[in-house]
C-alpha positions as CSV (number, residue, x, y, z in Angstrom):
1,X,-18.0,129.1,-49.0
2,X,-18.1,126.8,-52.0
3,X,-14.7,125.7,-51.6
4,X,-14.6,124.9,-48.2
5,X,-17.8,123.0,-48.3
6,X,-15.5,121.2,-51.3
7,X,-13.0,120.5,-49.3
8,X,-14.8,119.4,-46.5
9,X,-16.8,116.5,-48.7
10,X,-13.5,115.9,-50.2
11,X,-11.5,115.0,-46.9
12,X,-15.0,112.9,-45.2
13,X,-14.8,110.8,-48.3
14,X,-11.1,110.4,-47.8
15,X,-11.9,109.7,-43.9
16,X,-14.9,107.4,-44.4
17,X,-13.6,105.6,-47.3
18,X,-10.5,104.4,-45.3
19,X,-12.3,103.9,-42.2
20,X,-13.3,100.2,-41.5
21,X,-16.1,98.4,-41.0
22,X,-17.4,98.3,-37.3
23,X,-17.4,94.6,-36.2
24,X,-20.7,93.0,-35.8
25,X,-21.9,91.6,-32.5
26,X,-20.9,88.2,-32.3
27,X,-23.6,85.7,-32.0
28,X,-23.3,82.2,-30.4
29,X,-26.0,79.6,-28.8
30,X,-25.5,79.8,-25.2
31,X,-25.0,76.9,-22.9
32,X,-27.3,75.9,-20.4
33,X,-25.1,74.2,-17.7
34,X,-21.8,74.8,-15.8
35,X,-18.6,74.5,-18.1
36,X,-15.4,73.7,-16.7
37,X,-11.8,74.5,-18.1
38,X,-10.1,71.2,-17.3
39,X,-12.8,68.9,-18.7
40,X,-14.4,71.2,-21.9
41,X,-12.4,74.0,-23.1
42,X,-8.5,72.1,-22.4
43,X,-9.6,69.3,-24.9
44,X,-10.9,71.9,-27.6
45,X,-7.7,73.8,-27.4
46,X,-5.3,70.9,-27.2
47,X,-7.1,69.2,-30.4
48,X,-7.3,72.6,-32.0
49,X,-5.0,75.4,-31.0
50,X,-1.9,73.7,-29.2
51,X,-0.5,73.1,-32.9
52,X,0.2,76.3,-33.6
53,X,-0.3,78.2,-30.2
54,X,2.6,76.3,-28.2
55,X,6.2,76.8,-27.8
56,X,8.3,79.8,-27.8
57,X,7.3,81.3,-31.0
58,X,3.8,81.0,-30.5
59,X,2.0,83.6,-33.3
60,X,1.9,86.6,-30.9
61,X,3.4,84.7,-28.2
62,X,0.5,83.8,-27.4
63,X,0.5,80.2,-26.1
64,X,-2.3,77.6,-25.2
65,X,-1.2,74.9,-23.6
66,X,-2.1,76.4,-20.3
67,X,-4.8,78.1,-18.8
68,X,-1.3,81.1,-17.6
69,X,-0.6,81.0,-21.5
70,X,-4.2,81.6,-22.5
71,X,-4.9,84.4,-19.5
72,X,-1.6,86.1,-20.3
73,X,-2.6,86.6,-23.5
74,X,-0.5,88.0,-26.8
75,X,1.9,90.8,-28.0
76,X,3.2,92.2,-30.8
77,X,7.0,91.3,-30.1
78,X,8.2,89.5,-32.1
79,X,10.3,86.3,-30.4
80,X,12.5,85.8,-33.2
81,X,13.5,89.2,-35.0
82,X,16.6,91.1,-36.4
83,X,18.0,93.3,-33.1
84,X,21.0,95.0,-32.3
85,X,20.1,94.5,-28.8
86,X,19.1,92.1,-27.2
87,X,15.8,92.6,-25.5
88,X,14.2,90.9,-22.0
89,X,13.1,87.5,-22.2
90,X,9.1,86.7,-22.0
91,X,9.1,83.4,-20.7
92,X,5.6,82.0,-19.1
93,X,6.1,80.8,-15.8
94,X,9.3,82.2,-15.5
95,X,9.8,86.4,-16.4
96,X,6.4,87.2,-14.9
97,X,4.1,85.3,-12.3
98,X,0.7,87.4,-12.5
99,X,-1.3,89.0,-15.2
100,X,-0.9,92.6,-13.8
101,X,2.7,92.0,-14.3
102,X,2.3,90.3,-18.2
103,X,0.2,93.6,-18.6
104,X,3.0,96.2,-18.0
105,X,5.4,94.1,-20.2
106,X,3.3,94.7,-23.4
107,X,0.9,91.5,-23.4
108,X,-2.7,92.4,-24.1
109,X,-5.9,89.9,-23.1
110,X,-7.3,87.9,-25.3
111,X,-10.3,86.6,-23.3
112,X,-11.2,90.1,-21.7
113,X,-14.2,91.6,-23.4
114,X,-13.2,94.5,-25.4
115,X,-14.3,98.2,-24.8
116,X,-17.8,99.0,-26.6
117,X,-18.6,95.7,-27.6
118,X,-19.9,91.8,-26.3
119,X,-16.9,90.1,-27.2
120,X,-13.0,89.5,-26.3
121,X,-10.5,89.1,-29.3
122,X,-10.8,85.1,-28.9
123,X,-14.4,85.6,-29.4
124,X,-13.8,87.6,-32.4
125,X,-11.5,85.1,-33.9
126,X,-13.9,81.9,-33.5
127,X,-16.7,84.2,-35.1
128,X,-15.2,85.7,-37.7
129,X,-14.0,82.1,-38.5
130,X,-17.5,80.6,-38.2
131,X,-19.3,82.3,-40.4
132,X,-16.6,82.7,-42.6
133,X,-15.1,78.8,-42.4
134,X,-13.9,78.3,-46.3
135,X,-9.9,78.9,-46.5
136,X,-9.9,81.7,-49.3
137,X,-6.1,82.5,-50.5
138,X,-2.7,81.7,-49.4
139,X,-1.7,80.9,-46.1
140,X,1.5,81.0,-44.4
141,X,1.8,81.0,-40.8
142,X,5.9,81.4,-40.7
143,X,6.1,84.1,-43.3
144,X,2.3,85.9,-42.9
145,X,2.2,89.2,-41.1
146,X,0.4,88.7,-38.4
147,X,-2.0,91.4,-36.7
148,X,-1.5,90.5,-33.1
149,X,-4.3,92.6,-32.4
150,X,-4.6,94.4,-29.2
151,X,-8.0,96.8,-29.8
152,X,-11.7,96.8,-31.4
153,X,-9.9,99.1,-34.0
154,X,-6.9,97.1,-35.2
155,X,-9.6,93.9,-35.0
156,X,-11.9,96.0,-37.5
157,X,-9.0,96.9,-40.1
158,X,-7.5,92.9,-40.3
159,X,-11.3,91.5,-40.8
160,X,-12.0,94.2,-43.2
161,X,-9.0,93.2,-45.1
162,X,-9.1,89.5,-44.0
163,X,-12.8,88.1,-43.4
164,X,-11.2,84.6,-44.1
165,X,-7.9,84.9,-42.1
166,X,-9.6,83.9,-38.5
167,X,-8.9,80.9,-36.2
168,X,-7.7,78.1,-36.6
169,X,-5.9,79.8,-39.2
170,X,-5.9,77.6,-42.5
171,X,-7.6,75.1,-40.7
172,X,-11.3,74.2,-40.9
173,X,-13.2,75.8,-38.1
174,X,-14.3,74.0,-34.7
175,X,-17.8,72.2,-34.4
176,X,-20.9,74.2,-33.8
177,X,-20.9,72.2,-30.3
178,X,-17.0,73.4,-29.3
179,X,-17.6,76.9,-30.6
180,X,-20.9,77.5,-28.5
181,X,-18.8,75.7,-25.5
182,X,-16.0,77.5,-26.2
183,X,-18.2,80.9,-26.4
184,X,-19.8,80.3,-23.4
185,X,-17.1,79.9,-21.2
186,X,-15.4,83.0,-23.1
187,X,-18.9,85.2,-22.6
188,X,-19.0,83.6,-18.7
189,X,-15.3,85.6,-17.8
190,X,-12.9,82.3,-18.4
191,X,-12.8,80.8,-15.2
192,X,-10.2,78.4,-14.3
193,X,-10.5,75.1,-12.7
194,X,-7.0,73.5,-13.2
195,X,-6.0,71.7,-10.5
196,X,-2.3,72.3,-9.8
197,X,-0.9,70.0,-7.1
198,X,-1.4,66.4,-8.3
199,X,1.6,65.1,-7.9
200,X,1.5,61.1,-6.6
201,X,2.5,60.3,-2.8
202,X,5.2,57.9,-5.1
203,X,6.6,61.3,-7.0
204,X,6.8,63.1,-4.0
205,X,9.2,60.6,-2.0
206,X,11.4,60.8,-5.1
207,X,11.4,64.4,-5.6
208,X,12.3,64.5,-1.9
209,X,15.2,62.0,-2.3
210,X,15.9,64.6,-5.5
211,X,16.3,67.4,-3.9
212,X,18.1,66.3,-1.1
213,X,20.8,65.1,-2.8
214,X,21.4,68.3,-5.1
215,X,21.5,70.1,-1.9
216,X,23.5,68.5,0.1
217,X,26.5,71.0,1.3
218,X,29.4,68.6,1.0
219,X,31.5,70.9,-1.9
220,X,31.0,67.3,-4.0
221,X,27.7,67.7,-4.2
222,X,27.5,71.4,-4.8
223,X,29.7,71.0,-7.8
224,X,27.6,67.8,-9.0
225,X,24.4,69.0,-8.3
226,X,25.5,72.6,-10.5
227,X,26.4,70.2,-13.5
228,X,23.7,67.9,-13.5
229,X,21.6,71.2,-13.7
230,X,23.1,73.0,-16.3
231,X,22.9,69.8,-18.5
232,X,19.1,69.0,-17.8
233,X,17.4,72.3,-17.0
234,X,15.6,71.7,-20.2
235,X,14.6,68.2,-19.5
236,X,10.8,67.2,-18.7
237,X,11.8,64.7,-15.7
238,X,9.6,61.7,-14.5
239,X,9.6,59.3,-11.5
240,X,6.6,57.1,-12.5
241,X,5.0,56.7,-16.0
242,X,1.5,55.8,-15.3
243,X,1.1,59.2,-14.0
244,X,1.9,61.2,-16.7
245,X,3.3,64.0,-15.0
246,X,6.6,65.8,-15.7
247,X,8.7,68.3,-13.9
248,X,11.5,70.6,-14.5
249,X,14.7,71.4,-12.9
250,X,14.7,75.0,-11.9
251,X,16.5,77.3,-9.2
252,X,14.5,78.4,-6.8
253,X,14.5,80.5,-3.6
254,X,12.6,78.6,-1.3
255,X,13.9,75.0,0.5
256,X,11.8,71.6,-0.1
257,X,8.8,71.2,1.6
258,X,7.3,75.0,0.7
259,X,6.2,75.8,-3.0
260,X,9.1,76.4,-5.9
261,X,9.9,79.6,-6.5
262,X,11.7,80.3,-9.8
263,X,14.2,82.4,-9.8
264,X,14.4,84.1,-13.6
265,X,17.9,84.2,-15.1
266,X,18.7,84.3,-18.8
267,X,21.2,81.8,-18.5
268,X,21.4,78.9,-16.7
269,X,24.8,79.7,-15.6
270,X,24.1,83.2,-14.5
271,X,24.5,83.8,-10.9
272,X,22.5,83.9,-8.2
273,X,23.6,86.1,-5.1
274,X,20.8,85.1,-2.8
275,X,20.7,81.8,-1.3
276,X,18.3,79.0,-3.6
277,X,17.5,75.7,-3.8
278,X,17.3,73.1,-6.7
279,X,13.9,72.1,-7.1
280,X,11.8,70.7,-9.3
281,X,8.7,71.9,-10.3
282,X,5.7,70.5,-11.9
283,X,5.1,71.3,-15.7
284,X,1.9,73.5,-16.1
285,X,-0.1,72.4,-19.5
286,X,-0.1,70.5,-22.1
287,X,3.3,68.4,-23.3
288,X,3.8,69.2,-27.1
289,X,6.4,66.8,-29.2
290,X,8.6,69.7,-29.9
291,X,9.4,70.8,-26.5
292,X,9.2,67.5,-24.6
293,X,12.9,66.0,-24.1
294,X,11.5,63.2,-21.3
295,X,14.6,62.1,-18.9
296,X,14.0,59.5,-16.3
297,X,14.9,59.8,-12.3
298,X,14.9,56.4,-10.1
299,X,16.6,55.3,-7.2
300,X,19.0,53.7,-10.1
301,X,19.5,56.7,-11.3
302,X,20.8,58.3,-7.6
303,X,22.8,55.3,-7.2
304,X,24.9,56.6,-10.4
305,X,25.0,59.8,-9.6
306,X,26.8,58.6,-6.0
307,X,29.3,56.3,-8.2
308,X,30.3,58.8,-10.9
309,X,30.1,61.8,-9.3
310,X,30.6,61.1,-5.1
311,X,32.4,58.0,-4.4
312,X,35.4,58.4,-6.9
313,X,38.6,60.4,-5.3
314,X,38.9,64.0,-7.8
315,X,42.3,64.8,-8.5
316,X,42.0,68.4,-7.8
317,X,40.5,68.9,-4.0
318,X,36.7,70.1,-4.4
319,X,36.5,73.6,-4.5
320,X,33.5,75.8,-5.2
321,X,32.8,77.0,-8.7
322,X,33.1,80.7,-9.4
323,X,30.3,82.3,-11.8
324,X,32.9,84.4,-13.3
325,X,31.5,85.8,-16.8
326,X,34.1,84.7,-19.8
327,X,33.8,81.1,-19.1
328,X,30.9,80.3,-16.9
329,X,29.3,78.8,-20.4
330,X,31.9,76.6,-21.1
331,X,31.4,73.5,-19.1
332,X,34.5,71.7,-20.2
333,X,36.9,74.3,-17.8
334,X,34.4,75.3,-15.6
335,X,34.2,71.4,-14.5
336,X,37.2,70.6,-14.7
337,X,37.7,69.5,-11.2
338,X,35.3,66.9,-12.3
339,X,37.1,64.0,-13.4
340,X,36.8,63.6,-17.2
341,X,35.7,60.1,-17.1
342,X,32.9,60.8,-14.5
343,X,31.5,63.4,-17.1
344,X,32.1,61.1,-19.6
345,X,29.9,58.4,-18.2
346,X,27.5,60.9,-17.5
347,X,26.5,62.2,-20.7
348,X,26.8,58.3,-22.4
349,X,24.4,57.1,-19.9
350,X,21.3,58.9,-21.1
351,X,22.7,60.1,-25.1
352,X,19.7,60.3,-26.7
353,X,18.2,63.0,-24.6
354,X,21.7,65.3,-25.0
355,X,21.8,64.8,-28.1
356,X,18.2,65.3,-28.3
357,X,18.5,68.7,-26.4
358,X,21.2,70.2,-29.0
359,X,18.5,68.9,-31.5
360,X,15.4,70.5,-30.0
361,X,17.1,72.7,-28.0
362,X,15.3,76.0,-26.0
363,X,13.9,77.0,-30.1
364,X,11.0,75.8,-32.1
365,X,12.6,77.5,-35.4
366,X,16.0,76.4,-36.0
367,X,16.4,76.8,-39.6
368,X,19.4,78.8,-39.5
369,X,21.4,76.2,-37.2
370,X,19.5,73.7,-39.2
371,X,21.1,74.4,-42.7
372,X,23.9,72.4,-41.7
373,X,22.0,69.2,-42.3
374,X,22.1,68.1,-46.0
375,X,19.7,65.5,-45.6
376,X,20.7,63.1,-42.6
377,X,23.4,62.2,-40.0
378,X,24.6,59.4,-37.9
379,X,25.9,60.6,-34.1
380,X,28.4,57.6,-32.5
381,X,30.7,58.0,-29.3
382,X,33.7,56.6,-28.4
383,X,34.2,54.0,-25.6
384,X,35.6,56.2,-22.8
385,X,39.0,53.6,-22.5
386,X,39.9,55.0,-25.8
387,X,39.2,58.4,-25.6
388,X,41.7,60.8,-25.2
389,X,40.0,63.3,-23.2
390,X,40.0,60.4,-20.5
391,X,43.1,58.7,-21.0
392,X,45.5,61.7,-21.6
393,X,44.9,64.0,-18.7
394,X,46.3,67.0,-20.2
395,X,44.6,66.6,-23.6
396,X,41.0,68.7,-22.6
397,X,43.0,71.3,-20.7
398,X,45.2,72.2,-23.5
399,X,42.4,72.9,-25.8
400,X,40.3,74.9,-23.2
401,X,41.6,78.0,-25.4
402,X,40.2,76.2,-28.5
403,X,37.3,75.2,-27.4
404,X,35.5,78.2,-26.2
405,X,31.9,78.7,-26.8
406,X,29.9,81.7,-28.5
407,X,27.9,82.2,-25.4
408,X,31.3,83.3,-23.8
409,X,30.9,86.6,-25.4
410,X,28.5,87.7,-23.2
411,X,24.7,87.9,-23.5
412,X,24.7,90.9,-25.5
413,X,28.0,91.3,-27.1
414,X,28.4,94.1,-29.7
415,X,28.6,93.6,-33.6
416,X,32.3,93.7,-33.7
417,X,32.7,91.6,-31.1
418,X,29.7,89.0,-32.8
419,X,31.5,89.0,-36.3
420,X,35.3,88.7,-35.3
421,X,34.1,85.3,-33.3
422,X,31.9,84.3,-36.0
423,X,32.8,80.6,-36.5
424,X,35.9,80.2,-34.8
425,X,37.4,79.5,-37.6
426,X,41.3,79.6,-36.6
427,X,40.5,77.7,-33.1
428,X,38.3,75.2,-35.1
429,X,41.3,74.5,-37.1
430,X,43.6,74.7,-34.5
431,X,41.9,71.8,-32.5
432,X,41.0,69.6,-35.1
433,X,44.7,70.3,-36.4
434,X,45.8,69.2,-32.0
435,X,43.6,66.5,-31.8
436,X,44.8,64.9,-35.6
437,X,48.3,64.9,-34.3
438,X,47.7,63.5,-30.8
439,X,45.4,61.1,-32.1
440,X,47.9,59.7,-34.8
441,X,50.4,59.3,-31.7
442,X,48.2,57.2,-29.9
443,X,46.7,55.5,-32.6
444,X,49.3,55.0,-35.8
445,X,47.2,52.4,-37.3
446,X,44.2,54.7,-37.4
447,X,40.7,54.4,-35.3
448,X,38.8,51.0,-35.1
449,X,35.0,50.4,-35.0
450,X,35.7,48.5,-32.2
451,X,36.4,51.8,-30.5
452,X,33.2,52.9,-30.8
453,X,31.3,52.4,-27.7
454,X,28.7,49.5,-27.2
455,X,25.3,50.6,-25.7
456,X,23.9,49.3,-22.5
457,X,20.0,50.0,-23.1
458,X,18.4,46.8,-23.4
459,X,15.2,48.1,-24.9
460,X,16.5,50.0,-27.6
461,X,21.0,50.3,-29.4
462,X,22.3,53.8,-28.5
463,X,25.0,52.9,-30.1
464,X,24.4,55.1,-33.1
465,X,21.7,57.6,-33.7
466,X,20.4,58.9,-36.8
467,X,19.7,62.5,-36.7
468,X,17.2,64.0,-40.3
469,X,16.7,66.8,-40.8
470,X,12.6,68.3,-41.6
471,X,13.3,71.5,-43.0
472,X,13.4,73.9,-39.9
473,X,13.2,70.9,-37.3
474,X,15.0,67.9,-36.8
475,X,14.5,64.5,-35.6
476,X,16.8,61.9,-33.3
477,X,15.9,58.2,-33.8
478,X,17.9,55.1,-32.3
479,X,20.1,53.1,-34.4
480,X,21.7,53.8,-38.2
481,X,18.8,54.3,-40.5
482,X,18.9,55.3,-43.9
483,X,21.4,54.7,-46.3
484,X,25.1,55.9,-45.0
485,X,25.3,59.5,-44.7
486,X,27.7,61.6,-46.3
487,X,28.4,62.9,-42.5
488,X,28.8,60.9,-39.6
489,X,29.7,62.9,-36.2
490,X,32.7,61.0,-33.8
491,X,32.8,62.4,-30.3
C-alpha cells in the first residue's frame, strides 16, 4: 500500500510540475461609448501590427491589414517550409471567401473568446504584453519559433515559458488608451464597419472602359487582353490619385456591372474551363510598401494598348491561345503571334514596375533568389531598332528551346525532375553562346551606348535603374546611383 501511494505522489509531482500555469483573467478599463473598426481599431493596427502582420508570410499567417485578415485568423502552416509536396495555397481573398470555410482549412480565431475564459487569443496577447511591457531576451521574428497558438492550453505553456514574448513582439506595447480601445472592441465580439464599395463615379467610367476592352471577342483582343494580364496580375492599378484607391486585375466569373468574383488558380496561366471575365477588383486593406507595385491606367494608356497591340497587322493570323501545360509559363512562345516589337514596347513603356515585380515579386522573403546580389546592380534596355529579338525575326524562335522557364516543370514536379533542371546550365550556355555569335554578326564593332534606349518619362530617366539589395529584400530606384557595379544587366 506503501508503494503505490509512492508511486502515486511520485507521478502528481511529475504531472503538476509540468503542468502550466492557468492564465489569469485579463483585465482592461472598459469604454464607455460606441467603437468603430474603420475609424479606432484600423489606425491602432496599421501604426502597430501591419509591420509585421502583413504580406504572405505573416507570423501565423495571420495578416492585419484587413478586417478578412484579422477575422480569418492564424495557423500553424508554415508559408515558407521544406516540402516534398507542394501543399494548397491560403491566399486571403482568393482560396476561401468566408470564415466557415478558413475554419475547415486549419485557421483558428483570434478574436473569438476562448473556451472557459473572458478573453480571445488577441486579448491574451495585448495583456500579457501590458503588464509585462520590458523586452527581456533575444528576439527574432524570422528565425524565433513561433507558438501560433490555437487553445487556452497551448496559450498557457508559451506565457509560462514566455511572459515577455507577447504583442507587438520586440516592440514597446500600445498606449493604455489603444489597448482599453482595442480591448473593448475585442470584449464587444469585433464588429466590422468597413465600408467596401467606395469606388469614385471617375474610377468607375474607367474601370468600365477597362473591362470592356479586355473583353472584347475580336481574337486580337483575347490574345492582348491574356498578356496584359499575365504581366500585371500583381499590379495595384489606379485611375485617379487623389482617391487613393487601388485595384487588381483578377479572373473572374461574373460580367461587368455585377460584383467580381475571383476565380482561385495557382497560376496565372492555369486554365479556366468555365467562361470568366477580366475584372478588376478593389484592394481590401491597408497598402504596405512591400507588396504595392502601383501601375497607372488612363485613357492614354488604352490609346497604347490599341496602337501596340490592335492597330498593327500580326504576321501570323490571330488565333486563340491553347493553355497547354509544358509551355503555358513561357510567355515568349506562348505570344508569339504577338509581334516582337509590340511586346517590346509594351514592357519599356512602364519598366520600372516589371522590373519592380521580378524585384518584389508574389514573396516577402526572397533571400534565397536574393543571394545573387553582391551589393548593387544597374538594369538598362536596349532601343528596340537594335535589338535582335525585333529585327531578326527568327532570332526568339530559335531559342524558345533555350529559353524555357522552371515553372514549365509543372506545379509540383518531382525531385528528379527539380534537380536535373536545376539552373539550366547547358541551355544557359547554349543561348548566351547563340546570342554572342549572332550578335557579333550584326554588330562586328561591338555594342554602343547609343544602343541603349533613351527614356520617355519626363518626370523621372528610366533609362537605367539601380537595383540594391537589403539583405532578404531588394529595392528599384530610377537612374545609376552608386558607384559602378561590378554587374550591370543588358536586355
Amino acid at each position: 500500500m506503501k508503494f503505490q501511494i509512492l508511486i502515486v505522489l511520485i507521478f502528481s509531482a511529475i504531472f503538476f510540475g509540468c503542468s502550466s500555469k492557468p492564465l489569469d483573467p485579463v483585465v482592461f478599463d472598459k469604454v464607455d461609448r460606441e467603437i468603430s473598426y474603420t475609424k479606432d481599431i484600423k489606425p491602432i493596427l496599421d501604426n502597430r501590427c501591419v509591420s509585421c502582420h502583413s504580406c504572405y508570410n505573416s507570423p501565423c499567417q495571420l495578416k492585419m491589414e484587413s478586417f478578412d485578415g484579422l477575422d480569418r485568423g492564424s495557423t500553424k502552416e508554415l508559408v515558407y517550409d521544406t516540402r516534398l509536396r507542394a501543399i494548397d495555397p491560403t491566399r486571403l481573398f482568393i482560396d476561401a471567401s468566408n470564415t466557415n470555410d478558413w475554419r475547415k482549412k486549419g485557421f483558428v480565431s483570434v478574436t473569438d473568446k476562448l473556451e472557459e475564459h473572458n478573453a480571445s487569443i488577441m486579448m491574451q496577447f495585448l495583456f500579457e504584453k501590458d503588464r509585462n511591457p520590458k523586452n527581456i531576451g533575444n528576439y527574432s521574428p524570422e528565425t524565433d519559433k513561433l507558438t501560433c497558438a490555437k487553445d487556452k492550453e497551448e496559450l498557457e505553456d508559451f506565457f509560462d515559458d514566455n511572459p515577455h514574448k507577447a504583442m507587438p513582439y520586440g516592440f514597446p506595447a500600445i498606449s493604455k488608451d489603444e489597448y482599453n480601445i482595442l480591448m473593448t472592441w475585442l470584449d464587444n465580439g469585433a464588429i466590422d464597419d468597413t465600408k467596401r464599395d467606395i469606388s469614385t463615379d471617375f474610377e468607375k467610367k474607367q474601370i468600365k472602359k477597362f473591362e470592356d476592352f479586355l473583353n472584347n471577342k475580336n481574337i486580337k483582343n483575347i490574345v492582348t487582353a491574356r498578356y496584359i494580364y499575365e504581366h500585371i496580375f500583381l499590379a495595384h492599378i489606379y485611375f485617379d490619385e487623389a482617391s487613393g484607391n487601388f485595384f487588381e486585375l483578377i479572373r473572374s466569373s461574373t460580367p461587368s456591372g455585377e460584383e467580381p468574383e475571383i476565380i482561385a488558380t495557382r497560376f496565372p496561366y492555369d486554365e479556366i474551363k468555365k467562361p470568366f471575365y477580366y475584372r478588376l477588383k478593389k484592394v481590401e486593406g491597408t497598402i504596405v510598401h512591400k507588396t504595392h507595385m502601383p501601375y497607372k491606367i488612363d485613357d492614354d494608356k488604352l490609346k497604347f494598348y490599341n496602337d501596340i497591340f490592335i492597330k498593327p497587322n500580326w504576321e501570323e493570323e490571330p488565333y486563340i491561345i491553347s493553355y497547354f501545360e509544358d509551355n503555358a509559363s513561357n510567355a515568349l512562345e506562348v505570344f508569339k503571334q504577338i509581334p516582337a516589337i509590340s511586346r517590346y514596347e509594351f514592357l519599356l513603356k512602364d519598366v520600372y514596375f516589371f522590373v519592380n515585380s521580378f524585384i518584389k515579386g508574389p514573396v516577402c522573403k526572397g533571400q534565397i533568389a536574393l543571394n545573387v546580389i553582391q551589393d548593387h546592380f544597374w538594369v538598362a534596355f536596349m532601343d528596340p531598332k537594335y535589338d535582335l529579338s525585333v529585327i531578326n525575326k527568327r532570332f526568339l524562335e530559335d531559342n524558345f528551346k533555350y529559353l524555357r522557364v522552371p515553372n514549365q516543370l509543372g506545379e509540383d514536379p518531382t525531385l528528379f525532375t527539380t534537380f536535373k533542371a536545376l539552373g539550366y546550365e547547358k541551355e544557359t550556355k547554349a543561348y548566351q553562346k547563340y546570342r554572342a555569335d549572332i550578335y557579333q554578326k550584326y554588330y562586328q564593332d561591338g555594342m554602343k551606348l547609343e544602343y541603349i534606349r533613351k527614356s520617355n518619362n519626363k518626370e523621372l530617366n528610366d533609362s537605367i535603374l539601380t537595383v540594391y539589395r537589403h539583405y532578404d529584400s531588394a529595392s528599384l530606384h530610377y537612374g545609376a546611383l552608386g558607384s559602378i557595379p561590378k554587374t550591370l544587366l543588358g536586355y
